[in-house]
C-alpha positions in Angstrom: 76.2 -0.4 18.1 76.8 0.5 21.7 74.6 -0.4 24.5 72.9 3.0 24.8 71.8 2.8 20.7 70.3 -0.6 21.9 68.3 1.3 24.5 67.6 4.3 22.2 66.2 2.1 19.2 63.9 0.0 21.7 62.4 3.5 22.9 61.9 4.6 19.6 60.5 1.1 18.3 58.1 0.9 21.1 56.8 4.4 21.0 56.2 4.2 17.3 54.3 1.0 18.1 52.2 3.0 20.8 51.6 5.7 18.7 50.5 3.0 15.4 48.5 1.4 18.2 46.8 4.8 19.2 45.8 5.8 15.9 44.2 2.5 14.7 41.7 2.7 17.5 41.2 6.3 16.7 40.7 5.2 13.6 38.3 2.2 14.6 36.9 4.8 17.3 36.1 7.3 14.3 34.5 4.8 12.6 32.3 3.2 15.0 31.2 7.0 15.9 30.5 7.4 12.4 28.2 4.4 11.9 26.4 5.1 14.9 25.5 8.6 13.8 24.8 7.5 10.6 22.8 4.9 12.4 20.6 7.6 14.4 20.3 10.2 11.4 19.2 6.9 9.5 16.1 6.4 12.8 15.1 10.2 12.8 14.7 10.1 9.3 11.5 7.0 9.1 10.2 8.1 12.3 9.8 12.0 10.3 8.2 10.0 7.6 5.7 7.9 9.6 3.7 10.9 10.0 3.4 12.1 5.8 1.1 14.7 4.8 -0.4 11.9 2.4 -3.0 10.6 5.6 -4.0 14.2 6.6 -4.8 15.1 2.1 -6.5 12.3 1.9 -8.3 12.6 5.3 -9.8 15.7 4.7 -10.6 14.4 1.3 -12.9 12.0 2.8 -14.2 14.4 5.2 -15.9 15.7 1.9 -17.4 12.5 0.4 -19.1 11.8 4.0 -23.0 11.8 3.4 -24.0 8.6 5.0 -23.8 6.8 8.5 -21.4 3.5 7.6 -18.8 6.4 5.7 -19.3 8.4 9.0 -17.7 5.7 11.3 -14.8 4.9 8.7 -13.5 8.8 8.9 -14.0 8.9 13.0 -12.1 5.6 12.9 -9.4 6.6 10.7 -9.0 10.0 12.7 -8.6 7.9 15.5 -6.1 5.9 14.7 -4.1 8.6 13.0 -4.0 10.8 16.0 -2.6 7.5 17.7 0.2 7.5 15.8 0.7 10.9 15.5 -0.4 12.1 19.3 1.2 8.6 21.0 3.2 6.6 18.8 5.7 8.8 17.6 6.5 10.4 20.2 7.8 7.8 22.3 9.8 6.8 19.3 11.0 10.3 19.9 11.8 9.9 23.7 13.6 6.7 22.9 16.0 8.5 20.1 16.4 11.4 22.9 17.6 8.3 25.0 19.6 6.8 22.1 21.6 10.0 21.8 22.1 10.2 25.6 23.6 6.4 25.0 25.5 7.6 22.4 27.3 10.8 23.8 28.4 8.5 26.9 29.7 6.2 24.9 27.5 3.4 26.3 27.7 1.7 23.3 26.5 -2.2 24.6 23.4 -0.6 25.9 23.3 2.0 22.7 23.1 -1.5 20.3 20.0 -2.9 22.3 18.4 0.6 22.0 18.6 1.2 17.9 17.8 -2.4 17.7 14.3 -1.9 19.6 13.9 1.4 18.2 13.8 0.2 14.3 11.6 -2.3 15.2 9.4 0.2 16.8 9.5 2.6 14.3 9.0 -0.3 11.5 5.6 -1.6 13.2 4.1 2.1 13.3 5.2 2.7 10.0 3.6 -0.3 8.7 0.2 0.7 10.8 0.2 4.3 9.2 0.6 2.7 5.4 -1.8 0.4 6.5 -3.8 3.5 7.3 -3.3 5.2 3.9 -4.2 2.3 2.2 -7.7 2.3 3.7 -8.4 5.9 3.2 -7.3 5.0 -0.2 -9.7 3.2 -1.0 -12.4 5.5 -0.5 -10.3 8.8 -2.1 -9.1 7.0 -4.9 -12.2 4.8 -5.8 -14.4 6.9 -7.7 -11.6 7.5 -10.0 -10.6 3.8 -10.1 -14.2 2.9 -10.7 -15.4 5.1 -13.1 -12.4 3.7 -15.3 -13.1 0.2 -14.9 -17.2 1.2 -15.3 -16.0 2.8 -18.8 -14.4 -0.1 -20.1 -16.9 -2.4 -18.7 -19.6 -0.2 -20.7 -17.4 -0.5 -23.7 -17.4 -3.6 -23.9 -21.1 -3.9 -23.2 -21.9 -2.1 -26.1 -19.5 -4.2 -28.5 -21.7 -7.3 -27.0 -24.9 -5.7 -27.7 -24.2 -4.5 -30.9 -22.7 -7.9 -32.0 -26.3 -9.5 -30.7 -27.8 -6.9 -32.6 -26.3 -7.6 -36.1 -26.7 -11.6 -35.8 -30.0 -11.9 -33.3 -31.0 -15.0 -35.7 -27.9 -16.6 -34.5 -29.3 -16.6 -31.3 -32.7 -17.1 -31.4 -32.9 -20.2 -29.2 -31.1 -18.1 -26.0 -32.7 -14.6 -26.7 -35.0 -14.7 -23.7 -31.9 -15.4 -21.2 -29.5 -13.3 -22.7 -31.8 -10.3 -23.0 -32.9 -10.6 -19.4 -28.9 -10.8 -18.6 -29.0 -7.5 -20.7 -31.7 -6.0 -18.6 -29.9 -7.0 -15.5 -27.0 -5.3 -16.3 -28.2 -2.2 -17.6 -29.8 -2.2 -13.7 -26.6 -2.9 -12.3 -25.0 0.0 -14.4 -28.0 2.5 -13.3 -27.3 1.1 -9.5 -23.7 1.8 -9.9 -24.6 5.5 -10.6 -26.6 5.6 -7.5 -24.7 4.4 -5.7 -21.6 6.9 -6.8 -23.7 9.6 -5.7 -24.4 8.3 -2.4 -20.9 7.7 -1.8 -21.7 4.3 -0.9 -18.1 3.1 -2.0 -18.5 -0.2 -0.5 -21.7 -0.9 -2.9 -20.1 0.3 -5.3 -17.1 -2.3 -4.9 -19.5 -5.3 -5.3 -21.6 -3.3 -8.3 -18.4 -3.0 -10.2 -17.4 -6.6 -9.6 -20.9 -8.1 -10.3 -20.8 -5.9 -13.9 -17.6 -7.4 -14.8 -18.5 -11.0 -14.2 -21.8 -10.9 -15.9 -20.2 -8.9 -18.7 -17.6 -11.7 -18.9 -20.3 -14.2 -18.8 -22.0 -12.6 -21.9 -19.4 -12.3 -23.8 -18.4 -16.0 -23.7 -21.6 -16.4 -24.6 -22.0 -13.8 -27.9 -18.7 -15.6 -28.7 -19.9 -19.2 -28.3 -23.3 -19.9 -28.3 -23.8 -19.8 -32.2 -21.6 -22.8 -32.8 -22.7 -24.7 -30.1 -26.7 -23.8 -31.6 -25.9 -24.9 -35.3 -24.0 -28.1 -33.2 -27.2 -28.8 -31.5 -29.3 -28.5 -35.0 -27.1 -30.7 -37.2 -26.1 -33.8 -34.1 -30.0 -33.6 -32.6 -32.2 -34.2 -35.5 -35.8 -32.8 -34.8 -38.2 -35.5 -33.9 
């Protein structure tokens, strides 16, 4: 091979290598663009969802049940915070992805990483204040339906009790006086539960609901147990 081949195939090999060399960092360069959009569409995305229509429905839902002063200050509180987020919060999540996409069309990619990194932990903390947020409201929206199921098992319940008393009262005759003055007690709570329901007193209702279960727990250990422990207490203590 002459001297000018030499030449020749040393061109060619080292062109080939420049153009290999080119398109592998096109490549990488197409990728890296690729993530990083991804990366952004990825940030718009949970910042549009930090605001739902969930907190506004159940806002105005609340606005309905308000009829007393302590329920009053909960929705002004609530609408307070959520224009927060909505009015102050998200929007400068929304200047910062504005900045973000400046970043990203200049290809300042070192300061581009410190800005999605900030931003996702901005956006995470306000997310987590608005489900926060939704929770409470929640509470109130979705308690009257919670309770009233937990009140009609509770009263179910009740009445297997009673009507177990009922049927075998000479079982219990040396606890009747307690346990029917447990019975009047809850048939008060149940009628305070009520009440309260209509007074939208939900945070009333919250310790009504759990003060029913525990004594209904309470008497049912008691329908179930006291009997043997009575006829226990007859045959080990002999009367004197």
């Amino acid at each position: 091979m002459s001297q000018t081949a030499y030449i020749l195939a040393g061109i060619s090999y080292y062109v080939i290598s420049i153009i290999i060399i080119v398109l592998v960092l096109n490549y990488i360069n197409s990728r890296e663009k690729k993530r990083y959009q991804e990366e952004i569409s990825t940030l718009e995305r949970d910042k549009n969802l930090i605001i739902s229509s969930s907190i506004l429905s159940e806002l105005n839902k609340v606005e309905a049940l308000v009829n007393n002063e302590k329920l009053q200050e909960s929705y002004e509180d609530w609408k307070l915070r959520f224009k927060e987020i909505k009015d102050v919060e998200v929007p400068k999540i929304t200047d910062a992805l504005i900045e973000i996409e400046d970043c990203f069309n200049e290809k300042r990619y070192k300061e581009l990483n410190e800005k999605i990194a900030k931003a996702e932990l901005e956006i995470f903390y306000v997310k987590t204040k608005a489900s926060f947020l939704l929770d409470e409201i929640k509470e109130i929206t979705l308690s009257e339906e919670r309770n009233r199921e937990t009140i009609t098992k509770l009263k179910t319940k009740y009445r297997e009790i009673i009507t177990k008393y009922n049927k075998n009262k000479n079982d219990y005759k040396e606890v009747c006086a307690p346990l029917e003055l447990q019975f009047e007690n809850v048939d008060k709570l149940f009628s305070a539960f009520e009440k309260s329901m209509e007074n939208n007193a939900y945070t009333e209702v919250g310790k009504i609901v759990k003060a029913l279960d525990d004594t209904i727990g309470n008497l049912n250990v008691v329908i179930e147990e006291a009997p043997s422990i009575i006829l226990m207490g007859k045959v080990l203590i002999p009367k004197k």
